[in-house]
C-alpha positions as CSV (number, residue, x, y, z in Angstrom):
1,X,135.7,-14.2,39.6
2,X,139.1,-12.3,38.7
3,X,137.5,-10.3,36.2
4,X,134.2,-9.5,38.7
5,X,136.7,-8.1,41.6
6,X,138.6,-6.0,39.4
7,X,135.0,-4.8,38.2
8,X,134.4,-4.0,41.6
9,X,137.5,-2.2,42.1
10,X,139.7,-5.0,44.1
11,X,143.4,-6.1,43.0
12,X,142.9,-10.0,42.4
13,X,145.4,-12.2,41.5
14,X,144.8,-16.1,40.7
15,X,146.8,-19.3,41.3
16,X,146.1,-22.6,39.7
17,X,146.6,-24.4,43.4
18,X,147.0,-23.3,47.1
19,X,150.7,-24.6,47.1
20,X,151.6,-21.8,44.0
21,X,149.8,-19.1,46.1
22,X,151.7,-20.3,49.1
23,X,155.6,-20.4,47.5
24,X,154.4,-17.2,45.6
25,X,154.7,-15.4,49.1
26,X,151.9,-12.8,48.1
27,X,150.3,-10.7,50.4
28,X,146.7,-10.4,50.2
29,X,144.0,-9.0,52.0
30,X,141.1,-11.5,51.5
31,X,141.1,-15.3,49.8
32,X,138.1,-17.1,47.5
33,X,139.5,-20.6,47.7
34,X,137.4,-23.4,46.5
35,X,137.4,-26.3,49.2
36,X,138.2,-28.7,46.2
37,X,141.4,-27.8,44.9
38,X,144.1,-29.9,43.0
39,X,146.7,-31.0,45.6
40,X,145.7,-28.7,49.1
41,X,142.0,-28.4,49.4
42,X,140.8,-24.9,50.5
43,X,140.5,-25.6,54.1
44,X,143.8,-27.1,53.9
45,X,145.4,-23.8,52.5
46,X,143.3,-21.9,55.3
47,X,145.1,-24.1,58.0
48,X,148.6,-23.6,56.6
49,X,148.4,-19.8,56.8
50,X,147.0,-19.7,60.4
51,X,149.8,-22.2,61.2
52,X,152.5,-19.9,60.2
53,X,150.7,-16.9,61.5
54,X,149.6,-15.1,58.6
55,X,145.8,-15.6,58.9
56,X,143.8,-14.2,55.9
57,X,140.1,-14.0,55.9
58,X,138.8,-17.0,53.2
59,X,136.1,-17.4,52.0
60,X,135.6,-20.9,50.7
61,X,133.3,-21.9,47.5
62,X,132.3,-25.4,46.5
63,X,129.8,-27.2,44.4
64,X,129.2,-29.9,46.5
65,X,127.7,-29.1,49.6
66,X,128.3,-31.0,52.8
67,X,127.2,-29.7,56.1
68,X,130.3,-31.1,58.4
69,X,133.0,-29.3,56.1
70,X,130.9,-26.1,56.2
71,X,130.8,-26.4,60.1
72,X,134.6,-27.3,60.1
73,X,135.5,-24.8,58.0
74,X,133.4,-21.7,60.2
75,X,134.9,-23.4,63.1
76,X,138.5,-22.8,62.1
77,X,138.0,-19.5,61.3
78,X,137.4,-19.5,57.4
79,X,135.0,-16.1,56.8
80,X,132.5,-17.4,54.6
81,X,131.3,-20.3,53.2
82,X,129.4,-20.3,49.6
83,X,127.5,-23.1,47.5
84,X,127.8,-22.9,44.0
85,X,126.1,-21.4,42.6
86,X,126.4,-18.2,44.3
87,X,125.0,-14.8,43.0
88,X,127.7,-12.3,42.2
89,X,126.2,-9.8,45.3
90,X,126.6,-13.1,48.0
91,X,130.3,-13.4,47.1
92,X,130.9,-9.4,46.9
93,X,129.4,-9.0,50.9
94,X,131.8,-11.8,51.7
95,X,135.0,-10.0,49.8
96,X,133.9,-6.4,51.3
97,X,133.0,-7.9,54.9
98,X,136.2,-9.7,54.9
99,X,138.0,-6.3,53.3
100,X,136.4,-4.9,56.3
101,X,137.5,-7.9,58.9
102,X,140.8,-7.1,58.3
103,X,141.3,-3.3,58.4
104,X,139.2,-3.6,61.7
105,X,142.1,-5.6,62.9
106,X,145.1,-3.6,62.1
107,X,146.2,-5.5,59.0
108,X,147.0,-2.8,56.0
109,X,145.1,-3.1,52.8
């Protein structure tokens, strides 16, 4: 997915869990976090940032598809919500209508 964003033009970094992105401090405009992560599941890491007020748009990906974490997840503000597998154009509208979420609400790319 790395190598597809910077295709596309987007600066993306990776992180092996959501607790490395999290003490790594980084700034970044959009997240593709899968729900089924070692350690902090996606939603979990989508939770934490909203707590400490630093909401990014996610867009959560998983292979095993369950309607009640989808739901939860829209609920709580998670941007999109994609069942592997996706097609490289599904998870591009999500990254550039998140992209867009954000500079629509102030937040500098």
């Amino acid at each position: 997915m790395a190598r597809l964003m910077k295709a596309h033009g987007y600066l993306a970094r990776t992180f092996d869990s959501g607790a490395n992105f999290l003490s790594s401090k980084h700034h970044a405009d959009c997240l593709i976090v899968d729900v089924q992560m070692p350690g902090m599941t996606g939603l979990e890491l989508h939770h934490r940032l909203v707590a400490a007020g630093q909401p990014i748009p996610t867009i959560l990906i998983t292979a095993h598809p369950d309607e009640a974490v989808r739901m939860g997840a829209l609920q709580a503000g998670a941007h999109g919500f994609l069942i592997k597998p996706f097609s490289e154009d599904d998870l591009l509208g999500c990254v550039r209508s998140a992209v867009g979420r954000s500079d629509a609400n102030g937040r500098k790319k």
